[in-house]
Every structure is written in structure tokens, then in C-alpha cells.
C-alpha positions as CSV (number, residue, x, y, z in Angstrom):
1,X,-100.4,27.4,-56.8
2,X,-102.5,30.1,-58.2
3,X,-101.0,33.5,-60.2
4,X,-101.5,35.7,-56.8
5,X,-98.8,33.6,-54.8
6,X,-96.8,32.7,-57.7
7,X,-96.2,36.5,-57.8
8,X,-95.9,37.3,-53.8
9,X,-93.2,34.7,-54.0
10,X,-91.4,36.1,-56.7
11,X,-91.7,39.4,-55.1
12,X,-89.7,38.0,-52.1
13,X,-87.5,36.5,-53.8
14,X,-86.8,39.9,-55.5
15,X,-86.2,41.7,-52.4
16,X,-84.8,39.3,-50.8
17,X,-82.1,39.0,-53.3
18,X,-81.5,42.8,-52.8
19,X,-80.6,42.2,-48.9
20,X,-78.6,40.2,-49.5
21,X,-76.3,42.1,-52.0
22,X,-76.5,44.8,-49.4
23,X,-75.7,42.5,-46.8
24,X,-72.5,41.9,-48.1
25,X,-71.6,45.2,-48.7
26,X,-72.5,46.0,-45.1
27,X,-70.0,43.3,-44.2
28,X,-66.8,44.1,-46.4
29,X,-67.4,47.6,-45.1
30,X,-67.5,46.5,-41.3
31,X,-64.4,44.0,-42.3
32,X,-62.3,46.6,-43.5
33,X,-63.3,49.9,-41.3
34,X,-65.7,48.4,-39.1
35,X,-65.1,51.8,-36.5
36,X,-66.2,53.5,-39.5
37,X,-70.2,55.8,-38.5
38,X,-71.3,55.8,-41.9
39,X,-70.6,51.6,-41.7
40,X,-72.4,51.9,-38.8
41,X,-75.4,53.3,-40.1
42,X,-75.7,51.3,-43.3
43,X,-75.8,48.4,-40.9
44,X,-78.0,49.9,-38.2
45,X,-80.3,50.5,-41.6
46,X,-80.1,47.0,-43.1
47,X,-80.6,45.1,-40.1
48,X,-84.5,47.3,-39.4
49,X,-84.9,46.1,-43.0
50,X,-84.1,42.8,-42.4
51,X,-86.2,42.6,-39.3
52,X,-89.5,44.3,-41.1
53,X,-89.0,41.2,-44.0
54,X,-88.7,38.6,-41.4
55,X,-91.7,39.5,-39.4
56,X,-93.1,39.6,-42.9
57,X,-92.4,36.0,-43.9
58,X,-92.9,34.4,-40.9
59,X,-96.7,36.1,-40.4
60,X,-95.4,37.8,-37.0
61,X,-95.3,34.7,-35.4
62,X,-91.9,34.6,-33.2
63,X,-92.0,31.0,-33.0
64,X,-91.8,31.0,-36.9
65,X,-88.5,29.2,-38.1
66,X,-87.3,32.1,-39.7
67,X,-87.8,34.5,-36.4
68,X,-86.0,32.2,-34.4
69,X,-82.9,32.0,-36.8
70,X,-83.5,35.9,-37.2
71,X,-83.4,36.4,-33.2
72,X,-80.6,33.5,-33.1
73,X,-78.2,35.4,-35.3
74,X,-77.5,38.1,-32.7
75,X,-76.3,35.9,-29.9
76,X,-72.6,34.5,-29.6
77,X,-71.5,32.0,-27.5
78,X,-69.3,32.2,-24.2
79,X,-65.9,30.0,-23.8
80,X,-68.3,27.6,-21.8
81,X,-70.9,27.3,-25.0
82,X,-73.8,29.1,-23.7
83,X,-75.6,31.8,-25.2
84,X,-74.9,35.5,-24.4
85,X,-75.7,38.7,-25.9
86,X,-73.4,40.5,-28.4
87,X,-71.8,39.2,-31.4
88,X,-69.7,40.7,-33.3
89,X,-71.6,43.0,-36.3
90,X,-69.2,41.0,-39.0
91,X,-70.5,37.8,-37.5
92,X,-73.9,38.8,-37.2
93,X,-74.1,40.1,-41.0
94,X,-73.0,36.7,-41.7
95,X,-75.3,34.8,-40.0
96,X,-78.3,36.8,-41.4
97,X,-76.9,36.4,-44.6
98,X,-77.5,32.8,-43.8
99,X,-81.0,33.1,-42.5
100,X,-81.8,34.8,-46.1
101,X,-80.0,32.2,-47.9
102,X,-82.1,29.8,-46.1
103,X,-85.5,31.9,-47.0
104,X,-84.6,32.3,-50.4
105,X,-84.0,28.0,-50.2
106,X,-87.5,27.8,-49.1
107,X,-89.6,30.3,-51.4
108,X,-87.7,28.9,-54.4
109,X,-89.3,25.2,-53.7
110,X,-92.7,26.7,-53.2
111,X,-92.2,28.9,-56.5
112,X,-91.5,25.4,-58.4
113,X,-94.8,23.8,-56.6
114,X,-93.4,21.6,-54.0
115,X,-93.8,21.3,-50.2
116,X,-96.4,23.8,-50.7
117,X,-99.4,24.1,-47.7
118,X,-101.6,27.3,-47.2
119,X,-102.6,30.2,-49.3
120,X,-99.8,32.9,-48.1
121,X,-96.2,32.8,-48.3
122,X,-95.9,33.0,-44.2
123,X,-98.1,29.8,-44.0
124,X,-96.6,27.7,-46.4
125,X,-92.7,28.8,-45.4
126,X,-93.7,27.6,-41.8
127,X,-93.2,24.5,-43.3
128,X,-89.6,24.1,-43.4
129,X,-87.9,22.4,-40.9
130,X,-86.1,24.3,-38.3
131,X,-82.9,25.0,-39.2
132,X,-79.3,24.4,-37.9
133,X,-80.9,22.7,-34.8
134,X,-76.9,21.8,-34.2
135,X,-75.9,25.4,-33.7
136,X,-74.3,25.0,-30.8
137,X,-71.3,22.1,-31.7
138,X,-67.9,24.1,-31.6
139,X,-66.9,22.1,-34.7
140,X,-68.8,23.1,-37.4
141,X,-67.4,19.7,-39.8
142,X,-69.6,18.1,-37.0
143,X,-73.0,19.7,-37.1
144,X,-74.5,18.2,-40.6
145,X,-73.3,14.9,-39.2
146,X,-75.2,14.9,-36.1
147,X,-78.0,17.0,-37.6
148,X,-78.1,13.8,-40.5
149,X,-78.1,10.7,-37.1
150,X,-80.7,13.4,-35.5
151,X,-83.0,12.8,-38.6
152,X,-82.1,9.2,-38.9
153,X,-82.8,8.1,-35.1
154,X,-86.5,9.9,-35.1
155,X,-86.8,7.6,-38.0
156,X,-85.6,4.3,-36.4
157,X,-88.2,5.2,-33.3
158,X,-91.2,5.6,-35.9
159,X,-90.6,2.4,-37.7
160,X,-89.9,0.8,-34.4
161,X,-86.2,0.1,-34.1
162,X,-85.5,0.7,-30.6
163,X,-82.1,-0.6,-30.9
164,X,-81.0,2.0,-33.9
165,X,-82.9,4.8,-32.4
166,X,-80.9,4.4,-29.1
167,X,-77.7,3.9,-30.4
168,X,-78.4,6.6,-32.6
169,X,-79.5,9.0,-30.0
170,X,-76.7,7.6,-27.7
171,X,-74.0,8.7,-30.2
172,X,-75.2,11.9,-30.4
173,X,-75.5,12.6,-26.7
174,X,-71.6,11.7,-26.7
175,X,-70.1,13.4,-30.1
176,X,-72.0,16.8,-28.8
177,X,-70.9,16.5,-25.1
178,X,-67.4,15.5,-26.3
179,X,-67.6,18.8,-28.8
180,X,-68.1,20.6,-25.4
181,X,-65.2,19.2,-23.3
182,X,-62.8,19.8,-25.7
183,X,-63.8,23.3,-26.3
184,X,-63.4,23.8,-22.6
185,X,-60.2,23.2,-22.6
186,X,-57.5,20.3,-20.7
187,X,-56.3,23.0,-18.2
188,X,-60.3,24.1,-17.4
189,X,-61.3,19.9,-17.2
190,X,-58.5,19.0,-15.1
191,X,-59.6,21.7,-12.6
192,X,-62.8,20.0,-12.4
193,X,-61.2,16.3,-11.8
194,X,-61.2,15.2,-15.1
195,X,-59.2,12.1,-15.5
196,X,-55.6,12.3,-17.5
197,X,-55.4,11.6,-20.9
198,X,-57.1,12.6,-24.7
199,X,-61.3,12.7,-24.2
200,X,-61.1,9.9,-27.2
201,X,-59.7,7.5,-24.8
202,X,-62.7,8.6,-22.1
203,X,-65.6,6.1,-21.6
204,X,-68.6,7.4,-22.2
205,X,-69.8,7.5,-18.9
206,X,-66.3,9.5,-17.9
207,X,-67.4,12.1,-20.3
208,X,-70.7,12.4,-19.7
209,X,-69.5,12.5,-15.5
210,X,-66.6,15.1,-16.7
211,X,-69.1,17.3,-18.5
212,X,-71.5,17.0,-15.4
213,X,-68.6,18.1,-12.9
214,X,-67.7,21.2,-15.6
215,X,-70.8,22.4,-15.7
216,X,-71.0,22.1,-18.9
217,X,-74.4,19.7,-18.7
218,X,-77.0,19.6,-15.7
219,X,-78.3,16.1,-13.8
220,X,-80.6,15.3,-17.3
221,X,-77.9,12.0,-17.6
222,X,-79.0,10.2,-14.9
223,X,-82.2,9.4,-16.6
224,X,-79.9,7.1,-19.2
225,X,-81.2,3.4,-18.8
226,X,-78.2,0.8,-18.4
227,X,-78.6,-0.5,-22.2
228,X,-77.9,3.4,-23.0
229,X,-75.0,3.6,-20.9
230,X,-73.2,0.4,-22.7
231,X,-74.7,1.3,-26.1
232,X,-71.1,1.1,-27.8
233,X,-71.1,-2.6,-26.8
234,X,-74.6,-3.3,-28.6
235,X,-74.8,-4.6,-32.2
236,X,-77.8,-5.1,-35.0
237,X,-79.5,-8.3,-34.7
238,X,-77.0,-9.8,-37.3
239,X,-74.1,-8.2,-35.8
240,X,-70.7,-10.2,-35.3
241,X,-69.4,-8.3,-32.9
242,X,-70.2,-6.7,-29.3
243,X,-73.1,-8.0,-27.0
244,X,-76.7,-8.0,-28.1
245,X,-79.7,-6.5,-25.9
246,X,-82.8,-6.0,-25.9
247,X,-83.9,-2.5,-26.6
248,X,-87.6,-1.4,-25.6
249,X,-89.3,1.3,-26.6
250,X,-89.5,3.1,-23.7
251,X,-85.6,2.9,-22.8
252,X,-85.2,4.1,-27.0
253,X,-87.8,6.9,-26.0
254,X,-86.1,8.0,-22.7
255,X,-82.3,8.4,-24.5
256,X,-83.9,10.6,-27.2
257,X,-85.6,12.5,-24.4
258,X,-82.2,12.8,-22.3
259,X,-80.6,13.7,-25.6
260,X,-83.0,16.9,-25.4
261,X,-82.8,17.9,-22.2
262,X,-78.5,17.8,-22.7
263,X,-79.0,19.4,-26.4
264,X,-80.8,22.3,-24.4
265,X,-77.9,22.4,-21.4
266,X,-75.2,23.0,-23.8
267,X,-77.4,25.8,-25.5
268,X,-79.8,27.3,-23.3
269,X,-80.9,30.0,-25.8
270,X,-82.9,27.1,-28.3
């Protein structure tokens, strides 16, 4: 890294820093008054501040990590999970607090030399991954564990285990889809025909066909292949237990594709 970036970085880092501590003074204000104009104001100021770095970092590109984060942080979610406008300004000072965190994550590995790519700061940060791809799960104790198996099955399909990379996927689809059925509520599933009884006890086809009849997921399930739809019955090559099958690639691709298509159902804003 030459002296020029080494210093742009830093320079970031500085400012960044500096949002942030006004951040959180923005937000202890709006927790304790947040009626109050001039709490208002100091927000209505920080956030143009915060937008003008972002479209800095991420080279004005809207697709950038950081811009989506940045755009992200302003929507809440309905009791159904989907995306509508108007968060609270408490919750939103805390979500762009997080979006900084995450900058400040990402400049400080380039400052110490690695993961770096490009000659600017904008180029290089488009490197990270994007973040909180899981934003959407109710239950926040879930979303590293799913975002973890997310990372692990696109690694199973590269080095060509079908079997883990379906499972993998398959467990997903259900720990998301069960998330969203029991955030809509026993009274709310029952009015859409949902059988009697705790979701745990569900098959996963019941929850998946619940989810479908609540709205809460379009058609996308139907494109499941069988060995999906039994995956809890399938075991490693070595395993004692359960029935084995035989896993292709394309019925490990096509899971991990209706995976997608129900990640972006149950939050239409990614």
C-alpha cells in the first residue's frame, strides 16, 4: 500500500470515528426527549453527514455494500416481515451506527495490508462481503448461524458435495421460514389452516405449505426436488442413521436457488 492510501485511510478512519461519537449522542438525546426540535435537527444534520461519507466510500456506486446497508438502515419491517418505510429515528441511529462499525471493520484491514485490491479506498472496500445478508430472521441469536451454514453450503457446492450443500441449503430454507411463522403468530396461522400444535413438531413440508397459505412465501417451493423435501432423512456417506441418496448437482444447485428466491419473499427490500 503506498503512503497516499495509507493516509486516505487513516483519514476515514478519523472521521469516521467522529460520526460515530455523534451518533451516539444523537441517539441518547432521541432516547431520552426524542419530541425534542433541537434532537431533531442534530439528527436531521448527522444523518446528510452520514449520507455524503457513504457516497464517499462506496465511489457513488448504490450497489456498493456500504450504500445498501446505508439505504437498508432506514426501512423497518411490518408484523408480516416485509420491508416498509419508516423506522423509528432511535432504531435507525442504531443501525447506522452499525453500518460505521462495519466500515471502520473494513478500512482498518486495509490500513494493516490485507484484503487489499485497487488504488482508492472506494475500490478496495467493495471488497467486503455484503453484510447481514440474514437481516430479515425475527430472532436475531439465529442470523450468524444461518449466515455461518449460508457460507458453508456455497462451499460444499464448490468442492462438489451435493449432499452437504443440499442439506445445508435445505436447513436453511426451514430455520428462516420457521423464524417467519412464528413471528406471525398461532392466532394469524390458524386463520390460514395451519395444523394444531408447536411449528417444531411441523414437517417440513407443513411449514413450508403453512408459510405458502400465510403469505408469508410465494410458489418458489415447488421447485424443491424430492431428495430436498426428505433431506432430514439423508445422512453423509458414513452415516449410521437415516436413508442415504443420491444427491446431483443439479438437485444441490436448484435448493440453493429456491433458497434465494424464499430468502427474497420474506424480505422483498434485498
Amino acid at each position: 500500500m503506498d503512503e497516499n492510501q495509507r493516509m486516505q485511510i487513516e483519514t476515514y478512519l478519523t472521521h469516521l470515528d467522529g460520526l460515530i461519537r455523534r451518533g451516539r449522542q444523537v441517539r441518547d438525546t432521541l432516547a431520552t426527549d426524542p419530541s425534542s426540535p433541537s434532537a431533531m435537527a442534530a439528527n436531521r444534520a448527522w444523518q446528510e453527514d452520514c449520507g455524503v461519507t457513504i457516497n464517499q466510500l462506496s465511489g457513488g456506486s448504490k450497489a456498493h455494500w456500504l450504500a445498501r446497508s446505508f439505504s437498508g438502515a432506514f426501512l423497518m419491517r411490518s408484523a408480516d416481515g416485509r420491508a416498509a418505510e419508516g423506522a423509528a429515528p432511535t432504531e435507525i441511529v442504531r443501525r447506522l451506527l452499525d453500518v460505521f462499525a462495519q466500515a471502520v471493520a473494513t478500512l482498518s484491514g486495509m490500513g494493516d495490508g490485507s484484503g487489499v485490491s485497487g488504488s482508492s479506498v472506494a475500490s478496495a472496500s467493495s471488497e467486503a462481503p455484503p453484510p447481514r445478508r440474514f437481516e430479515f430472521v425475527h430472532n436475531p441469536d439465529l442470523r450468524p448461524v444461518v449466515e455461518q451454514a449460508y457460507i458453508d453450503s456455497r462451499s460444499a457446492l464448490e468442492q462438489g458435495n451435493y449432499d452437504l450443500a443440499l442439506r445445508t441449503s435445505c436447513g436453511i430454507l426451514e430455520a428462516v421460514v420457521t423464524d417467519a411463522l412464528e413471528n406471525k403468530g398461532a392466532v394469524a396461522l390458524a386463520a390460514s389452516g395451519a395444523p394444531t400444535g408447536r411449528i417444531a413438531d411441523w414437517s417440513f413440508e407443513t411449514r413450508l405449505a403453512v408459510a405458502e397459505s400465510a403469505g408469508l412465501i410465494r410458489s418458489g417451493c415447488a421447485r424443491l426436488p424430492a431428495v430436498a423435501r426428505s433431506y432430514r432423512d439423508h445422512t453423509d456417506v458414513d452415516g449410521e442413521n437415516g436413508a442415504q441418496a443420491t444427491v446431483s448437482e443439479r438437485d444441490a444447485r436448484k435448493a440453493g436457488q429456491v433458497l434465494h428466491v424464499i430468502m427474497r419473499d420474506l424480505d422483498p427490500g434485498r
